[in-house]
BAFI-3210 file (N, C-alpha, C; in Angstrom, 3 decimals, decimal comma, padded with zeros to 6 digits):
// residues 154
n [1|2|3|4|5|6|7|8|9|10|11|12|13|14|15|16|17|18|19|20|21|22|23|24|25|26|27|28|29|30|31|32|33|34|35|36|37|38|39|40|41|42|43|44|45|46|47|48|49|50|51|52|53|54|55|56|57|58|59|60|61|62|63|64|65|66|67|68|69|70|71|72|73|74|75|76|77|78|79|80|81|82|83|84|85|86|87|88|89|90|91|92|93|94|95|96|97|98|99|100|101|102|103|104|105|106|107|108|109|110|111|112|113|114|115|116|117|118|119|120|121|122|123|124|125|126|127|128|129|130|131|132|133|134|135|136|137|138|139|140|141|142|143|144|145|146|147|148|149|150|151|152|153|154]
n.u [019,382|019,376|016,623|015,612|016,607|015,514|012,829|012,314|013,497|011,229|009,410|009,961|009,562|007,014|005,598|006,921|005,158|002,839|002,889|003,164|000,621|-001,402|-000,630|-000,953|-003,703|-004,272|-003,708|-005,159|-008,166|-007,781|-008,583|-010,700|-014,391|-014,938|-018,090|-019,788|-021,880|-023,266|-024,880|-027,435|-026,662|-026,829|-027,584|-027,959|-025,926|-022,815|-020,551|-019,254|-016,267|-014,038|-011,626|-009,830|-007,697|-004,685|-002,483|-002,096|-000,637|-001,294|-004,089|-006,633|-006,740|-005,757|-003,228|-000,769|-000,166|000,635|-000,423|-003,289|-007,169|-009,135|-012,252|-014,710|-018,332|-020,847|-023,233|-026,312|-028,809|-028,711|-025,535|-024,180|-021,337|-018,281|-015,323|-012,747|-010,977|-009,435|-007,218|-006,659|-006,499|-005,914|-007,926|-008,942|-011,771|-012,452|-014,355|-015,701|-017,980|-018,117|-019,509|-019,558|-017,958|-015,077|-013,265|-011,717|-011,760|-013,817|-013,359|-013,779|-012,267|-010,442|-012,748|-014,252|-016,779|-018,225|-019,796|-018,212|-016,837|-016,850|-015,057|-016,800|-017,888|-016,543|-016,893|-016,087|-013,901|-011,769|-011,242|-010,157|-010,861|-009,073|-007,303|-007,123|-009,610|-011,208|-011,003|-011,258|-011,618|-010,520|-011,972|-012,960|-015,146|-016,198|-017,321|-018,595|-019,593|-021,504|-021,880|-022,417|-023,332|-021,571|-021,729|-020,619|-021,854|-024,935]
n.v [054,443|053,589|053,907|052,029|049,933|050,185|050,209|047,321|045,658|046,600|046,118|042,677|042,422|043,245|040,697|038,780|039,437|038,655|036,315|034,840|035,693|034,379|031,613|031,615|032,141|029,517|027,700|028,121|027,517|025,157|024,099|022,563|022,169|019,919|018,326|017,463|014,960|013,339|011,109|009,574|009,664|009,185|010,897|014,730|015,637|016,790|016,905|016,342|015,561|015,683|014,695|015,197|013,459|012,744|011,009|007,706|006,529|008,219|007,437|006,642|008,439|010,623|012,685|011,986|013,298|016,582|018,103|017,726|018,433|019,351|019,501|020,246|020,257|021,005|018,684|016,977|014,694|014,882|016,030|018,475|019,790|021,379|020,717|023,097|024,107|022,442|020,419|019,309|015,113|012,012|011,555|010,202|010,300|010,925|010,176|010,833|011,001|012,782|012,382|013,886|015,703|015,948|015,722|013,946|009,754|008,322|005,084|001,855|-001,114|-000,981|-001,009|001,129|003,623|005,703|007,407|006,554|007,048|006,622|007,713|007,055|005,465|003,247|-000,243|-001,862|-003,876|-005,874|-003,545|-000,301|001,089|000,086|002,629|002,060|001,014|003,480|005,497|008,265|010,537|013,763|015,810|017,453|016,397|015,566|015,658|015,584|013,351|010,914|009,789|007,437|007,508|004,929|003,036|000,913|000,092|000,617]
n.w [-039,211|-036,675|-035,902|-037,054|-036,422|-033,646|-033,937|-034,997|-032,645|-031,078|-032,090|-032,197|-029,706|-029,235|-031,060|-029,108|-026,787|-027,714|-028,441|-026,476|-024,989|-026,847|-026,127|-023,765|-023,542|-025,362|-023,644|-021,440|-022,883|-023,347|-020,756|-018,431|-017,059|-014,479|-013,749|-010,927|-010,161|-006,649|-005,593|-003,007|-000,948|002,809|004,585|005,300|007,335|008,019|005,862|002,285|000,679|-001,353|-004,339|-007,072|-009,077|-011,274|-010,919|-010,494|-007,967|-006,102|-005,808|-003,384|-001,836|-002,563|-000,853|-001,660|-004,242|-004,818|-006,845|-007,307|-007,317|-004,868|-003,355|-001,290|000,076|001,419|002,954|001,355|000,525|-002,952|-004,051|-005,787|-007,528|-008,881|-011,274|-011,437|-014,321|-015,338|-016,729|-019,695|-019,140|-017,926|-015,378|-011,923|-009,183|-006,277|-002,732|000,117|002,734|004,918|008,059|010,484|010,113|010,764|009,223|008,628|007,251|009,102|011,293|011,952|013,199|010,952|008,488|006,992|008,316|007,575|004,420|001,176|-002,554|-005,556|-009,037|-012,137|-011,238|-009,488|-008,588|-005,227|-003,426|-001,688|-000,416|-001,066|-004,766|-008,473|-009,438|-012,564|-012,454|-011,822|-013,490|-016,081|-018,764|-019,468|-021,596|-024,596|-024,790|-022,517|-019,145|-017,224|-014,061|-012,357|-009,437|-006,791|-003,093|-001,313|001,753|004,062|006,270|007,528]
ca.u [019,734|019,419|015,560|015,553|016,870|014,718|011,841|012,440|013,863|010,023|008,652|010,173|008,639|005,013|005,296|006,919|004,229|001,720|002,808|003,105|-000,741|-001,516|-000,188|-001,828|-004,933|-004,720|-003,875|-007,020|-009,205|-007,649|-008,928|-012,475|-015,108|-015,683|-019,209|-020,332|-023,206|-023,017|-026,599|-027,634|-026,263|-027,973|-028,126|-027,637|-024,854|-021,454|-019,294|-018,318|-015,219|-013,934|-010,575|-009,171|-006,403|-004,144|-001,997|-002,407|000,044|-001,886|-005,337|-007,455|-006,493|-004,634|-002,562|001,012|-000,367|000,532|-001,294|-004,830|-007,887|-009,800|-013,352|-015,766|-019,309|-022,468|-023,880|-027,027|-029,228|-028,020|-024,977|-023,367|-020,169|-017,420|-013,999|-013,063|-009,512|-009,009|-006,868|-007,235|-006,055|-007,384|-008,003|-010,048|-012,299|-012,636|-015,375|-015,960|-018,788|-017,475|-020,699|-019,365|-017,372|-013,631|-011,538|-011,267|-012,517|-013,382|-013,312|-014,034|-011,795|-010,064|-013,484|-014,992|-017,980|-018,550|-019,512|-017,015|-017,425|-015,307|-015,586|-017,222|-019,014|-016,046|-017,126|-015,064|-013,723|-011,547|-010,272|-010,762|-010,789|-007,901|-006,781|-007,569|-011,174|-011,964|-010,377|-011,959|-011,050|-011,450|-011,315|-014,180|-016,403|-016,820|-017,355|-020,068|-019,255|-022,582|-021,334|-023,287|-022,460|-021,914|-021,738|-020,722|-022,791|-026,069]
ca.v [053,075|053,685|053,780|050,855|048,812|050,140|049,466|045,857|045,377|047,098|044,363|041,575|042,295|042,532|039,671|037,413|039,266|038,212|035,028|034,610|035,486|033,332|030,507|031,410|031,789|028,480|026,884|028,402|027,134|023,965|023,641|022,273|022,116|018,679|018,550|016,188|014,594|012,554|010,800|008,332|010,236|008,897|011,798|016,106|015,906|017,369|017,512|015,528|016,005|015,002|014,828|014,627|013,299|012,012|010,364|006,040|006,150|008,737|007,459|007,299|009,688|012,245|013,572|012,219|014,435|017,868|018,573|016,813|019,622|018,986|020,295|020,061|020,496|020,748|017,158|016,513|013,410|014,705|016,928|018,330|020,516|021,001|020,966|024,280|024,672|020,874|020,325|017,353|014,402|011,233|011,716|009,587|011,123|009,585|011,194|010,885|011,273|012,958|013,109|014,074|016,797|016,182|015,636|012,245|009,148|007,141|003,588|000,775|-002,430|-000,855|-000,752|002,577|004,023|006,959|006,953|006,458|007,095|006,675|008,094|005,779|004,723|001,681|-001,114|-001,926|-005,288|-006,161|-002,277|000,615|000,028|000,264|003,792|002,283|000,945|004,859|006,640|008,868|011,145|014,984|016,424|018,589|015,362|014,711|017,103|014,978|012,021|010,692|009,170|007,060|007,566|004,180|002,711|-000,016|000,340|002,081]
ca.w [-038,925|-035,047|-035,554|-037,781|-034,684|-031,988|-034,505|-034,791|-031,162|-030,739|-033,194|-031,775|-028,284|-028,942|-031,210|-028,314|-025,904|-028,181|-028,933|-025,222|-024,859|-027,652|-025,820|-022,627|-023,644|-025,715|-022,571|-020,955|-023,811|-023,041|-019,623|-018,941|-015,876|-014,127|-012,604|-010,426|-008,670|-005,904|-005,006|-002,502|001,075|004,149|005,462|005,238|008,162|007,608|004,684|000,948|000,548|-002,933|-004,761|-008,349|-009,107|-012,299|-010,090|-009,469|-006,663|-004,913|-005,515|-003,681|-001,049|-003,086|000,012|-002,169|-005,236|-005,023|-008,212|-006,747|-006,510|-003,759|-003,146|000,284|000,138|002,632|002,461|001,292|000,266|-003,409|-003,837|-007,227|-007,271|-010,275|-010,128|-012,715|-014,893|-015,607|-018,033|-020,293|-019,513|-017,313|-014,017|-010,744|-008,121|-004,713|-002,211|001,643|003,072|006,553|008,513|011,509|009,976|011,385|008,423|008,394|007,203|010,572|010,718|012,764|012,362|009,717|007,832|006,925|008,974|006,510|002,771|000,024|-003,869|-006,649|-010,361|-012,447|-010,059|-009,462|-007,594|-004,521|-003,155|-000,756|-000,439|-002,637|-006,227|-008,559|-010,325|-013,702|-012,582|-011,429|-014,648|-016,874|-019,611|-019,371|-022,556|-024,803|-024,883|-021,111|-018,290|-015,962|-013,342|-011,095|-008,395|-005,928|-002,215|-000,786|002,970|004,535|007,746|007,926]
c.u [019,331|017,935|014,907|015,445|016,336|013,575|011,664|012,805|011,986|009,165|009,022|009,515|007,433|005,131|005,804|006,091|003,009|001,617|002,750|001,562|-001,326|-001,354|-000,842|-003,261|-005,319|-005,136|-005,243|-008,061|-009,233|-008,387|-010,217|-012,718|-015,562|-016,788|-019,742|-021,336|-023,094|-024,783|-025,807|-026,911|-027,078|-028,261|-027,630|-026,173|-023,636|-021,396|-019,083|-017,387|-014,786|-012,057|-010,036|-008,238|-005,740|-003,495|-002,484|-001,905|-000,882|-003,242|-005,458|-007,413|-006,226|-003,803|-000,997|000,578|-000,666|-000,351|-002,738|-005,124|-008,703|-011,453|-014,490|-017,055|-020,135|-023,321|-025,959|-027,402|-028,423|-027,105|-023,848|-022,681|-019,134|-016,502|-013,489|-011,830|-009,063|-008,479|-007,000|-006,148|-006,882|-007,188|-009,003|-010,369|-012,216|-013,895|-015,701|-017,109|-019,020|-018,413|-020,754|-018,279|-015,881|-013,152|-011,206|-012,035|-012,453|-013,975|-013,552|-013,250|-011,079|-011,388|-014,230|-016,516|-019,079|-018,730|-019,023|-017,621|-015,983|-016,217|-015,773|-018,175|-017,967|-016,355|-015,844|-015,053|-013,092|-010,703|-011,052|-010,702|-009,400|-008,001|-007,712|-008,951|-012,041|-011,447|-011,278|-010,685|-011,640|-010,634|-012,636|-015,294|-017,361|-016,542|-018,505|-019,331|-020,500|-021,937|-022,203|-022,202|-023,024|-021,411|-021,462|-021,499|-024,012|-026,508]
c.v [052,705|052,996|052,468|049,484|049,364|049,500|048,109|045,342|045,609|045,916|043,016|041,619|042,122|040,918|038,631|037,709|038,420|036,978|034,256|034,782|034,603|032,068|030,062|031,244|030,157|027,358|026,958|027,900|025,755|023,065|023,391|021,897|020,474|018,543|017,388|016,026|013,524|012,158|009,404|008,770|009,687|009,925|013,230|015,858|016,152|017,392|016,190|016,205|015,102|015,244|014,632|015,041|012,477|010,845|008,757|006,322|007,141|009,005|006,640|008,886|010,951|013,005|013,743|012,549|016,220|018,916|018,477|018,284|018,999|020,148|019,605|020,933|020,294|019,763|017,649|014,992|013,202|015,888|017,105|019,728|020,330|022,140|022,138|024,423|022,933|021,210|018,908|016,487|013,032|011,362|010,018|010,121|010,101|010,757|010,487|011,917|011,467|013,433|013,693|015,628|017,343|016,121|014,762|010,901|008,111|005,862|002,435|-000,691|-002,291|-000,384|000,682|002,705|004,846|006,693|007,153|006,549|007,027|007,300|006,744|004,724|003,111|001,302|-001,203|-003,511|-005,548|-004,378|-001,330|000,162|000,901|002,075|003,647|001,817|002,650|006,283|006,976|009,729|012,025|015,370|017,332|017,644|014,928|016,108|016,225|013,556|012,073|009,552|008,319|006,893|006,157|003,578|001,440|-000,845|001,552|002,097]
c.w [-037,504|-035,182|-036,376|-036,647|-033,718|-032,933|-034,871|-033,695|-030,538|-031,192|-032,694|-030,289|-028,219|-030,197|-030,068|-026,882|-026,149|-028,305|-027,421|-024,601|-025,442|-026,601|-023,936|-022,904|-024,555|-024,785|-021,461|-021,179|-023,734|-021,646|-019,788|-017,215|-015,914|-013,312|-012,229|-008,740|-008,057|-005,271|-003,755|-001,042|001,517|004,579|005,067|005,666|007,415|006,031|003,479|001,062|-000,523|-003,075|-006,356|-008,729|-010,428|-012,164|-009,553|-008,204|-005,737|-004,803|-004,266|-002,513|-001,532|-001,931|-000,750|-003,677|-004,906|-005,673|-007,888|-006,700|-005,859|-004,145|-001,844|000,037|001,445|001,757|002,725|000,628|-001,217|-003,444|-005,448|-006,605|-008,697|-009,651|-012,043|-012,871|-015,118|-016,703|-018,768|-019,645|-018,477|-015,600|-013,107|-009,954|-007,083|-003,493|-000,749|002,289|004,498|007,203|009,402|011,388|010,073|010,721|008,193|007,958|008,864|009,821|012,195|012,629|011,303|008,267|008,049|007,327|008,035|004,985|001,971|-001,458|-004,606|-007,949|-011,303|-012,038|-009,635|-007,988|-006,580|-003,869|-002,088|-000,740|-001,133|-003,827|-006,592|-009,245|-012,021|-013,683|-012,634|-012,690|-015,185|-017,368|-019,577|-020,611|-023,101|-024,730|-023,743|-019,951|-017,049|-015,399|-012,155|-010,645|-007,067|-004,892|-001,747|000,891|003,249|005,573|007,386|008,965]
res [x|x|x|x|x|x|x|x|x|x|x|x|x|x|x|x|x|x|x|x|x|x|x|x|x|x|x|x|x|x|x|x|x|x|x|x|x|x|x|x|x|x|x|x|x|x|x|x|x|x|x|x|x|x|x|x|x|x|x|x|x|x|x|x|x|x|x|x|x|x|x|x|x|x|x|x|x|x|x|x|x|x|x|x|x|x|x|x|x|x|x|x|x|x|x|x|x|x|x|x|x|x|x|x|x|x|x|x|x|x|x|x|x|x|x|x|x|x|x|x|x|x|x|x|x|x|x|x|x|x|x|x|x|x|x|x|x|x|x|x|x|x|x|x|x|x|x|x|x|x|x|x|x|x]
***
């Protein structure tokens, strides 16, 4: 009887290890690579620096999303990079074109010196654009966002 009940106490563990792998690896299978090209730099100098984020309230910056992945590249004229473990759902990119390298977007007047991008390529107006102009959907269908870097000042 004893070995009856270790043998099912035994059985119930790898099935809730297994079912516990199961469930990781689905979630794995779930995730997906966002790759993206950014054309139209003025110039090599410094750094893209990118962000995606699910988050409206903390587009386009992403600093009040925890969750946001970030990624920084060596700028060129064009520059592709992907953001890897996405899980589905809809996200917005935003992209700074920090030529100077410090970390920041500088500005003049409030208006930006440096070049800005959104996913989607959304137009911009008096500001950045909104959350739902720069959305996309990551799921098994979509995996690519070209991005044009644009300037206010050249």
């Amino acid at each position: 009887m004893q070995n009856r009940q270790g043998l099912g106490r035994c059985l119930s563990a790898v099935i809730a290890v297994a079912a516990a792998l199961a469930s990781t690896g689905s979630a794995a299978a779930q995730s997906h690579n966002v790759r993206v090209t950014v054309t139209d730099l003025r110039s090599g100098d410094g750094k893209v620096l990118a962000c995606l984020t699910r988050k409206a309230k903390a587009f386009p910056n992403c600093d009040k999303d925890p969750d946001a992945i970030s990624a920084t590249v060596d700028a060129a004229t064009t520059v592709t990079f992907t953001f890897r473990g996405v899980t589905p759902g809809e996200y917005a990119i935003s992209l700074l074109h920090d030529e100077n390298a410090n970390g920041k977007a500088d500005r003049t007047l409030m208006i930006p010196r440096e070049g800005f991008g959104f996913s989607r390529d959304a137009k911009i107006r008096m500001g950045p654009p909104k959350f739902a102009d720069a959305v996309f959907t990551v799921d098994q269908t979509t995996g690519v966002q070209r991005i044009r870097m644009r300037y206010l000042f050249r």
